[in-house]
C-alpha angles and dihedrals in degrees: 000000000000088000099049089049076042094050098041094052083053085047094053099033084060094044096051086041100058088033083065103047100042078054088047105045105028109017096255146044133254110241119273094282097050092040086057095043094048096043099049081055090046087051094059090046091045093056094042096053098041095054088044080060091041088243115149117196122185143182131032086295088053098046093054092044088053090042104048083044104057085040095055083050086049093048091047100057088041084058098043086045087047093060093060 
């Protein structure tokens, strides 16, 4: 039971994360799927990143700031790649 609650605030974390940074970056989202989807890999970015930084972020707060962060970096090279 634990892993499935677990799972499912990964889920929505994801999805709020990647919800943010297409708003952020292009103006709109990307569907729930593609939120989800942007927003687990902006969750690995983010992390990596922020502890590159020595930054620690905790709770749920911390874990969508680092999340819509690394997936507005994310969104960003895509759209610089993009351009070319």
């Amino acid at each position: 039971m634990h892993d499935i609650k677990g799972l499912i605030i990964f889920l929505a974390i994801g999805a709020v994360a990647g919800w943010l940074a297409g708003t952020l970056m292009k103006g709109r989202g990307f569907g729930l799927l593609g939120n989800i989807v942007v927003g687990i890999i902006g969750v690995v970015i983010g992390g990596f990143v922020f502890g590159l930084l020595g930054i620690s972020a905790g709770g749920v707060i911390g874990a969508i700031v680092t999340a819509t962060s690394g997936a507005a970096l994310l969104l960003f090279l895509i759209g610089k790649i993009r351009k070319r």
